[in-house]
N, C-alpha and C positions, 0 to 999 in steps of 0.2 A: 574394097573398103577395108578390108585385113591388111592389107599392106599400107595403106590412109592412116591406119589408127597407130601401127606399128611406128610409121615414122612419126607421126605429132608426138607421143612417148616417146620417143627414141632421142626428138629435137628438144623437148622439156629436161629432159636427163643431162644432157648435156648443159643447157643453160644453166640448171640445177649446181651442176659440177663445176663449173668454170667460177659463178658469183657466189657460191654458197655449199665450198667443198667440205665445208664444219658441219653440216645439219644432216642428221643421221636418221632412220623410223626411230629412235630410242627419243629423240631432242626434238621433233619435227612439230612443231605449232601451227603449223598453217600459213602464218602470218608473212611469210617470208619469200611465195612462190608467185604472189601477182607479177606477170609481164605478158608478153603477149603468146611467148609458146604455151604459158598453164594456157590464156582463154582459147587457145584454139584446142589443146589437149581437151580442155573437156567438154569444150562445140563439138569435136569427131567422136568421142565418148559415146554422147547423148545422142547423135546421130545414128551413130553405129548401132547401138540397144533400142531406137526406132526401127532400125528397118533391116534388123536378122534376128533371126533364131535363135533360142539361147540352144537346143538340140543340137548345134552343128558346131556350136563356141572348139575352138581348139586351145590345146593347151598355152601357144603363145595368147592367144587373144583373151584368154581369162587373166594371165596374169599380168596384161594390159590396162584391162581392164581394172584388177583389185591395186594395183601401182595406181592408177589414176586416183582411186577413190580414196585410197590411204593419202595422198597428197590434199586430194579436197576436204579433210577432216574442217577446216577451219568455219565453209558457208553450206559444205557439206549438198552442193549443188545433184550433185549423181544420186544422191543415198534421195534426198526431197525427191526427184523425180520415180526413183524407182517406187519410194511409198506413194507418193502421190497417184500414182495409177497402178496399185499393187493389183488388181486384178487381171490388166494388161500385162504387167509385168512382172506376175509371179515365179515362171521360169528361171528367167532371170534372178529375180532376187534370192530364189531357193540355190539356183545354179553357184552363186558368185560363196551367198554364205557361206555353204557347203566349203565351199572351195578354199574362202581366206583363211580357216582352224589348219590348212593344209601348209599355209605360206607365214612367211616373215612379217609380214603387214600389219602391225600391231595397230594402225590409226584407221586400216578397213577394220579389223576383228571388233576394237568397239563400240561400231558405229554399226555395226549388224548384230554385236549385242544391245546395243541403245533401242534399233530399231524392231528387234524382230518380233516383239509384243504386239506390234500391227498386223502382225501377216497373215495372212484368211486362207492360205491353202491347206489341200486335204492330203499333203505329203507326209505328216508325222516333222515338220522343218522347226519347230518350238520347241521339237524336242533337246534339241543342239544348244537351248539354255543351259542346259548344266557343261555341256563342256566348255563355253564360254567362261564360265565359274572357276572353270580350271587352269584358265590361259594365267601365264607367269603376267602379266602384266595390272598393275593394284587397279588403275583405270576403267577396264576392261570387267574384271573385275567385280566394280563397285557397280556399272551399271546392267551388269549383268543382273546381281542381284535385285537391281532396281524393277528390271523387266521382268523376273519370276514372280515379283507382287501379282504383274498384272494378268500373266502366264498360268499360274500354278499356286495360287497364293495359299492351299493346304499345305505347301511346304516351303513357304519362303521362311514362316515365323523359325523353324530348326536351322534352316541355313542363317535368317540376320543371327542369330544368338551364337550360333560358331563361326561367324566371322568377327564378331564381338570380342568373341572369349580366345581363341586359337592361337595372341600373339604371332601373328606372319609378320609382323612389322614392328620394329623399333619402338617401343616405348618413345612418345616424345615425337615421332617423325609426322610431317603432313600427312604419310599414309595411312598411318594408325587412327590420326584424327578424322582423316574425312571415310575413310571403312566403316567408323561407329558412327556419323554424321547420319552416314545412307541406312546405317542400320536402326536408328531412330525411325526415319521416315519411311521407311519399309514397315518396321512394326507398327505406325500409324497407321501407313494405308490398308494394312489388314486386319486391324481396331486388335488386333495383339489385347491378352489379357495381361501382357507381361510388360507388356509399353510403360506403364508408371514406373516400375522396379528398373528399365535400364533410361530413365529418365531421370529418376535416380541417382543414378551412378555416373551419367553425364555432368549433372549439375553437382557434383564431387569431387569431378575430375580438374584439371590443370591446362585441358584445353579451352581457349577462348572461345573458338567458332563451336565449337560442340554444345557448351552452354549457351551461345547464343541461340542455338536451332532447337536444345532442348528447351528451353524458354518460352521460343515461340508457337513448338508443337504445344506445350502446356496450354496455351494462349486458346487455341485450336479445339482441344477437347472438350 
């Protein structure tokens, strides 16, 4: 089955390279990998994490495995099954996380920061929020923060207000705007005494969608 999974990736990589040698992890949307080698890549995927052991996973077959999942960012097929039976397959899901802050796979990392706010084992694996928080990537990032709300939320209110405040990102750039987007809805979800004051300073600002979402959280209060 290690050698099954090895080539379906091996044959997707290829197709990948031959139609679409422009699309990089950095440019990668998802939208671009439907043909019939992704659906068999991620039939042997889902397969293969049925019926073995994440204890015996080798080094090729994790990073098979996080290359798959970074490709399925778009329906995010692997990432649903693994939460979907996160008690069956918390090994797994502990194993793989762990593993993707190790690799290049910027569209696994934030889809195991998106997801890891569900995960019910007794490993200390929530803890790996914050280095999520520190992945170079704004994306990752953003929803990182998002899942400390639901994680840790005695200290998400310090982290939204320094990701607010910190300038990482160009005055003006989408990232700047949608960093303080999440960082409204963050201080919302943690009823933030400070949520009016950077609600504030949204509907101030020069971004459209930022006042759009401070608007609607006002709406909400």
């Amino acid at each position: 089955m290690e050698n099954n999974l090895h080539l379906k990736v091996n044959a997707f990589k290829l197709w990948a390279k031959l139609n679409y040698p422009e699309i990089t992890e950095n440019n990668d949307n998802g939208e671009w990998c439907f043909c019939h080698e992704y659906d068999e890549m991620i039939s042997c995927v889902l397969n293969f994490i049925e019926n073995n052991s994440a204890k015996k996973a080798t080094k090729q077959v994790i990073d098979d495995l996080l290359y798959a999942i970074a490709r399925d960012n778009e329906c995010s097929w692997i990432m649903t099954e693994l939460e979907k039976y996160l008690e069956k397959y918390n090994e797994w899901f502990s194993l793989l996380c762990r593993q993707s802050l190790k690799t290049n796979y910027i569209n696994a990392k934030w889809q195991f920061a998106e997801h890891l706010r569900n995960y019910k084992g007794n490993d200390n694996l929530q803890k790996l929020i914050y280095d999520f928080l520190l992945v170079e990537d704004e994306y990752t990032q953003r929803l990182a923060l998002k899942s400390l709300a639901y994680i840790y939320p005695e200290q998400a209110e310090q982290y939204a207000i320094t990701f607010w405040e910190r300038k990482k990102f160009e005055n003006g750039t989408f990232e700047d705007e949608y960093q303080k987007i999440m960082v409204l809805h963050v201080l919302y979800q943690i009823h933030s005494s400070k949520l009016n004051d950077y609600l504030d300073l949204a509907e101030q600002s020069n971004y459209h969608y930022l006042k759009i979402n401070a608007q609607e959280i006002r709406k909400n209060i």
